[in-house]
C-alpha positions in Angstrom: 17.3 -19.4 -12.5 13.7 -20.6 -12.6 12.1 -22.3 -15.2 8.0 -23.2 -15.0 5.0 -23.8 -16.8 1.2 -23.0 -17.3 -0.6 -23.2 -14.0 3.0 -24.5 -12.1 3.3 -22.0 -8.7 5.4 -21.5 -5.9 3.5 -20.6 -2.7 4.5 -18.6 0.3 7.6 -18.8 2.7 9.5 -21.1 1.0 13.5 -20.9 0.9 15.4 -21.4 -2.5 19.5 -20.5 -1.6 22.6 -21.0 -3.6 25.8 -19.6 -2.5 28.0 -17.6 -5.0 31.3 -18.5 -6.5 33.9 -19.8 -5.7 31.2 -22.3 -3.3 28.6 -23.0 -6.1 30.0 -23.5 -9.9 28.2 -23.7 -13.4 24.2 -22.9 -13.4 21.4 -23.9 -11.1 17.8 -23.8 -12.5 14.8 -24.7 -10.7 12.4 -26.2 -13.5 9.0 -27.0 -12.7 6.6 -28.5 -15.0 2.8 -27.8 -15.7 0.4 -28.0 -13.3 3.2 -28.2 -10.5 3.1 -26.7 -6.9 5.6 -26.2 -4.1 3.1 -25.5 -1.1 4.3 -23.4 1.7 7.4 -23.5 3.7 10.0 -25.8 2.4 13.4 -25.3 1.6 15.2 -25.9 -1.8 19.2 -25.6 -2.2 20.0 -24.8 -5.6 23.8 -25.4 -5.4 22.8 -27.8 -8.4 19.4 -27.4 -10.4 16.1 -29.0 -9.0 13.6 -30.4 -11.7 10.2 -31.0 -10.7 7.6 -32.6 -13.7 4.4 -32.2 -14.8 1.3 -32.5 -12.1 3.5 -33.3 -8.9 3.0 -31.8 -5.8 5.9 -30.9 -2.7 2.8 -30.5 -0.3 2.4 -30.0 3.5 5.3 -27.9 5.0 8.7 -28.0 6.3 10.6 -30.6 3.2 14.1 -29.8 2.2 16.2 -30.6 -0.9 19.9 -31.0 -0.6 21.7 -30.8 -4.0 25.2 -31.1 -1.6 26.4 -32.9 1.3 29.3 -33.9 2.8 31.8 -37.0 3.6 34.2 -36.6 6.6 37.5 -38.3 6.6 37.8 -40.8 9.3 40.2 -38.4 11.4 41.5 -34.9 10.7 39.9 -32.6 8.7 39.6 -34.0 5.1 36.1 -33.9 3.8 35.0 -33.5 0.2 31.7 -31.8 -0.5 28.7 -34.3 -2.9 27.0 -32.6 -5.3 24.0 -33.7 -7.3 20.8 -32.7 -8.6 17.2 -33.8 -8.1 15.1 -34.7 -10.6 11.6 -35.3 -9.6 9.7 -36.6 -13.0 5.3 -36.8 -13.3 2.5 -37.3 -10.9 4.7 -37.5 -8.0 3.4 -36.4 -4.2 5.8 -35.2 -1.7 4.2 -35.5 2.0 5.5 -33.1 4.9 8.9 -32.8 6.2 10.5 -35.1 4.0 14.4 -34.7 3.0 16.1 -35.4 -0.3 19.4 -36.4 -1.0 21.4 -34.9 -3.3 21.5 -36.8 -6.8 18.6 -38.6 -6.1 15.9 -39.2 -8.8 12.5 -40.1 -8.6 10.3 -41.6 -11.3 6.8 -41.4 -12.5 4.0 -41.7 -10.7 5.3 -42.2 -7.2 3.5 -41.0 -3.2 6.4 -40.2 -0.9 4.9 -40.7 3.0 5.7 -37.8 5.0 8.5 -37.6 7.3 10.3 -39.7 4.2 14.0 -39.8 3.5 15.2 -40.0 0.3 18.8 -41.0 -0.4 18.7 -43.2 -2.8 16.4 -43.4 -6.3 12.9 -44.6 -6.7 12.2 -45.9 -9.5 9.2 -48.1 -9.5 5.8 -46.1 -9.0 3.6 -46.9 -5.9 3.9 -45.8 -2.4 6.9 -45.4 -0.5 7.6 -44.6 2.9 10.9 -43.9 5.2 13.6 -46.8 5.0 14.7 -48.3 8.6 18.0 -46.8 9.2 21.3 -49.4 8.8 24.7 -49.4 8.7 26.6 -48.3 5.4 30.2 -49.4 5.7 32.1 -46.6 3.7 35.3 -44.5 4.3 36.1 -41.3 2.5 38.5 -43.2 0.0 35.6 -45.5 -1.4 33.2 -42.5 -1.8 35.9 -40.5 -4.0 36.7 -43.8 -6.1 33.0 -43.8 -7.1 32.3 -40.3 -7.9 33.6 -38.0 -10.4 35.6 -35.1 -9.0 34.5 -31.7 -9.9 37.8 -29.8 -11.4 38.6 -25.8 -12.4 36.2 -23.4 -11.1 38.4 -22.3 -8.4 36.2 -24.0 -6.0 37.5 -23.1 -2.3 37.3 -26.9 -1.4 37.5 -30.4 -2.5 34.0 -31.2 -4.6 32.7 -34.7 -5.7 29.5 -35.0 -8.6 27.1 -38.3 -8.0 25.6 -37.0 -11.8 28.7 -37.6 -13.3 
């Protein structure tokens, strides 16, 4: 579903997906608020919704938008699916060819670099600009002890929410 306001537009080549049930569950809206542009060739998975404020721009070409991941067990072939939805609030730019994380939020007047990855929520406005990459000691256990696990549905396999 998609939700926008006076003067908001979606340019050309750009790829919004969501897969049908029993993959995706409950609604998916892309919302984008007034004055509001997605340029040209990004992608946008809607598996959860995608909100985008007032006067923010996803510019240049070639970001994506992940509202799911995955976790792999260790060994074998356990893995539980992440879902979460972005939430990208007012007078925020998005540079080329950055990716976002699903569940991540980012506040007010914020300028993503391009080439930017963003896993984790920014919250303080300013520039920001692609983290170094380090180490994140996790296992599949600690991610399902802090997420909420997404029940009924009929969901064909094992799915985790980071929005609660």
């Amino acid at each position: 579903m998609l939700f926008y306001k006076k003067k908001a537009g979606i340019s050309k080549q750009n790829k919004i997906r969501r897969a049908n049930a029993p993959i995706s569950y409950g609604n998916a809206i892309l919302s984008l608020g007034e004055n509001s542009i997605i340029v040209s060739n990004h992608f946008l998975d809607l598996t959860k919704s995608i909100s985008i404020g007032q006067h923010s721009i996803l510019a240049g070409i070639g970001s994506q938008l992940w509202t799911h991941g995955y976790y792999h067990d260790d060994t074998g072939p356990a893995r539980i699916r992440i879902d979460g939805e972005i939430k990208i609030q007012n007078n925020v730019y998005v540079g080329s060819r950055c990716i976002f994380n699903p569940g991540v939020v980012v506040n007010n007047a914020i300028n993503i670099g391009a080439g930017s990855i963003i896993s984790k929520n920014l919250m303080e406005k300013g520039m920001y600009v692609s983290q170094k990459m380090r180490h994140v000691d996790n296992n599949i256990i600690t991610i399902r002890s802090k997420l909420k696990k997404v029940k009924g549905h009929n969901l064909i396999e094992e799915v985790y929410s980071k929005n609660g």
